[in-house]
C-alpha positions as CSV (number, residue, x, y, z in Angstrom):
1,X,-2.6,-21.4,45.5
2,X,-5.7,-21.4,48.0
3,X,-8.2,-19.6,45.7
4,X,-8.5,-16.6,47.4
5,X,-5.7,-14.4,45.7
6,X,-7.0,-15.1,42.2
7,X,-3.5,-15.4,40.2
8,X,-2.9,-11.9,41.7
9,X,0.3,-10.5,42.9
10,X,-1.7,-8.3,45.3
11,X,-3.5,-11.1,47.1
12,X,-6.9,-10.5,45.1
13,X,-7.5,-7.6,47.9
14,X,-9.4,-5.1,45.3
15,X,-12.4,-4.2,47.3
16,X,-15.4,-6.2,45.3
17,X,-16.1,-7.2,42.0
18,X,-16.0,-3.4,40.6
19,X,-12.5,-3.0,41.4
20,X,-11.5,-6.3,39.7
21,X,-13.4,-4.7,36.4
22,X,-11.1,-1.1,37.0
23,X,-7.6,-3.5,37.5
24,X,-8.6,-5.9,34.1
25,X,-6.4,-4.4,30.8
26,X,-8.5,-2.7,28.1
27,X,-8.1,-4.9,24.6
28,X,-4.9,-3.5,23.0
29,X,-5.8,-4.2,19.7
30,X,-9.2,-1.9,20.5
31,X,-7.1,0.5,22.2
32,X,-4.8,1.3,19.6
33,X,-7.8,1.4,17.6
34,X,-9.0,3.7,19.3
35,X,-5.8,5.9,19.4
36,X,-6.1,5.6,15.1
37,X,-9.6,7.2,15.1
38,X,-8.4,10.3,17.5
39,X,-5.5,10.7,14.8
40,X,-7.7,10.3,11.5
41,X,-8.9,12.7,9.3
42,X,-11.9,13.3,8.9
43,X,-14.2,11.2,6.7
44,X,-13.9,12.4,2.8
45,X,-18.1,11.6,2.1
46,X,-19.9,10.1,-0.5
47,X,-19.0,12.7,-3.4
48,X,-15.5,12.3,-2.9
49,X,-15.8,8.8,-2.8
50,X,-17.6,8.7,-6.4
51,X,-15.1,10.7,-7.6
52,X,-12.4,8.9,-6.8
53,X,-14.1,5.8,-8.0
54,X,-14.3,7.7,-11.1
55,X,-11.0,8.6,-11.8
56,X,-9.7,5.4,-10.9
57,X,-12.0,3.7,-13.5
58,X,-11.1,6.2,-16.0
59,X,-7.7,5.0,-15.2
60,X,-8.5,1.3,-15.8
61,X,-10.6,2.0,-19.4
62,X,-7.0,4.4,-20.4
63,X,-4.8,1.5,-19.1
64,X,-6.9,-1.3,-20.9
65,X,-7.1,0.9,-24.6
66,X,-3.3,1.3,-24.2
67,X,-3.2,-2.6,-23.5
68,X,-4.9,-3.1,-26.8
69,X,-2.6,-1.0,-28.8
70,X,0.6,-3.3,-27.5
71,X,-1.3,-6.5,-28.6
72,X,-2.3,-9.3,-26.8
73,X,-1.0,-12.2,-28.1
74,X,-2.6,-16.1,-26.8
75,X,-2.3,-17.4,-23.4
76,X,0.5,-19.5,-25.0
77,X,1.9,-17.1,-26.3
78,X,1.5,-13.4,-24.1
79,X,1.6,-10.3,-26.1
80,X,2.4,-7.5,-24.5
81,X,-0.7,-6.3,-23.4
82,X,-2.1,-9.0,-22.3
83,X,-1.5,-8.7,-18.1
84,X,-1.8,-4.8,-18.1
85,X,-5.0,-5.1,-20.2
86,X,-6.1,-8.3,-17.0
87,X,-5.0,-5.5,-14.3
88,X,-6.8,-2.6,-16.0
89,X,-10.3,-4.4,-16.2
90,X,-9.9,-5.6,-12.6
91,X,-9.6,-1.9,-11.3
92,X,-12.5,-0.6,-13.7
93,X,-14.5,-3.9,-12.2
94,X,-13.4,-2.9,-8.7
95,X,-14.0,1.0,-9.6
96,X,-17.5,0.6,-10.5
97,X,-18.1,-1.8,-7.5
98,X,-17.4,1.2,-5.5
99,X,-19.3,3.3,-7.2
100,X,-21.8,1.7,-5.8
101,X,-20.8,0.6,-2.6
102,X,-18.7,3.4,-1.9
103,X,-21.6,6.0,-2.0
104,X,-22.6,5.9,2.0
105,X,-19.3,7.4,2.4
106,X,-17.3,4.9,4.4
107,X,-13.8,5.3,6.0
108,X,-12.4,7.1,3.0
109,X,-10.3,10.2,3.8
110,X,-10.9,13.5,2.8
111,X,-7.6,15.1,1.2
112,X,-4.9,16.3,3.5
113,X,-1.1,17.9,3.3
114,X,-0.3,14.2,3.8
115,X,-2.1,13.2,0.5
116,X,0.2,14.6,-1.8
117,X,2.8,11.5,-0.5
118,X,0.6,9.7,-3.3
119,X,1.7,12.1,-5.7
120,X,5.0,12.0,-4.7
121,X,5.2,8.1,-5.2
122,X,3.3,8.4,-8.9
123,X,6.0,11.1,-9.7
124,X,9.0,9.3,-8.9
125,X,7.4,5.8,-10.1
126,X,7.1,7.5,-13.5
127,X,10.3,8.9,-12.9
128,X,11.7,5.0,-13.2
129,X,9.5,4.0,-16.0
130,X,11.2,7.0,-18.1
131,X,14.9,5.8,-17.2
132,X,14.5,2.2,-17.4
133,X,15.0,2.2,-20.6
134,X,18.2,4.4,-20.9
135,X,20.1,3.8,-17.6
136,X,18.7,0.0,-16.8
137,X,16.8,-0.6,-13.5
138,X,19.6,-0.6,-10.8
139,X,20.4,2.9,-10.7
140,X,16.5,4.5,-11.2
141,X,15.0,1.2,-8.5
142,X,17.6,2.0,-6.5
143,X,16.8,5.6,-6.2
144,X,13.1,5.1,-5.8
145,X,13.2,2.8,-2.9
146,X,15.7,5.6,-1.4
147,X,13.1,8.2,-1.7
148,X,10.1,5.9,-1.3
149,X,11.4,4.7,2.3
150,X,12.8,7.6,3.7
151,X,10.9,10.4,2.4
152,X,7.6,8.4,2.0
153,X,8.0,6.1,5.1
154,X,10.0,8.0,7.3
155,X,12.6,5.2,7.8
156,X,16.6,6.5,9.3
157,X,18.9,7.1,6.2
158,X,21.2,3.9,7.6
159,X,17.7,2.1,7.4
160,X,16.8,3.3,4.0
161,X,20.0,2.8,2.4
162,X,20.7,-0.7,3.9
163,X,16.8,-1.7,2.2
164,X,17.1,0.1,-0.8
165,X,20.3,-1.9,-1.7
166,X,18.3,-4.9,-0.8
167,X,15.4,-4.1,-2.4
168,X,17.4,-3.8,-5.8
169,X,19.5,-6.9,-4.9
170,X,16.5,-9.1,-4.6
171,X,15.4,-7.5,-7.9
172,X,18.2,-8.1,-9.8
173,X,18.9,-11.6,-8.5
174,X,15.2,-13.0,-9.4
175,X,14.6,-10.9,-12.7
176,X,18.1,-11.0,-14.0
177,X,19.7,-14.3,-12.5
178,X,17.0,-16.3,-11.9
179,X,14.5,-15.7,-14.4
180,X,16.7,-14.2,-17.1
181,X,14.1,-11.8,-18.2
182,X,15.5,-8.9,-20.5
183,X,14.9,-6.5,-18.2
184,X,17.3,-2.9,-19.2
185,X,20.0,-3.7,-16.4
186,X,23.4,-2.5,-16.4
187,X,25.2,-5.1,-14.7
């Protein structure tokens, strides 16, 4: 090339320096950025914030007193209790930290039809926690992922059915066959 097209199909003929500015793409990632904000709700404030920060700490002290009751065993030898009681003080750690951090309001969300998804996801997650124990994993995982990917993430039924087999598959073939953990199974 000569220079004067500058790399352009067109020949570089764009009337100045301002139209080269006009032809330049915007930065995709800033533009679907962008797009996001438009779609958001609206910001949930600095009460809402504490609160949740709250109730996810209460959460973490409930969780880490339950942890106690099941024992907790040495590092050799893990009681029960031992990793839920780890996981419960890091969320009442990372609660309080937003307690404090979290009271200039930041990108939470206030509540919206859409936040009852969460609720949903608790619901049927407890819903595989009570039938674990009397039905095994396959049947109550397999259900789960079912509702979790179509009904939660909007996947086609071909799509959720083809991953919630997988999902279930995986799980069985590291928990059961590899590890041989005594997971309830029935297969």
């Amino acid at each position: 090339m000569d220079g004067s097209s500058n790399g352009r199909p067109d020949g570089g003929a764009d009337g100045g320096a301002d139209g080269a500015a006009a032809v330049a793409p915007a930065d995709p990632a800033q533009a679907l950025a962008e797009e996001w904000a438009e779609d958001a709700p609206p910001p949930a404030g600095p009460v809402a914030n504490l609160a949740a920060s709250l109730v996810t700490a209460g959460v973490g002290v409930l969780g880490a007193v339950t942890a106690l009751g099941l024992g907790l065993g040495t590092l050799t030898q893990p009681g029960a209790g031992l990793w839920p009681l780890a996981i419960s003080v890091a969320v009442v750690v990372l609660s309080l930290a937003q307690v404090v951090i979290g009271r200039r309001g930041g990108d939470g969300e206030r509540f919206s039809r859409y936040s009852w998804l969460s609720l949903v996801g608790l619901v049927t997650l407890l819903g595989l926690v009570a039938l674990l124990p009397v039905i095994g994993f396959e049947i109550p995982a397999l259900v789960l992922s079912l509702v979790w990917m179509k009904f939660l993430g909007g996947e086609s039924w071909r799509s959720a059915v083809l991953y919630s087999v997988l999902v279930v598959g995986v799980l069985y073939g590291v928990f059961v066959g590899a590890l041989g953990t005594n997971v309830p199974h029935l297969f």
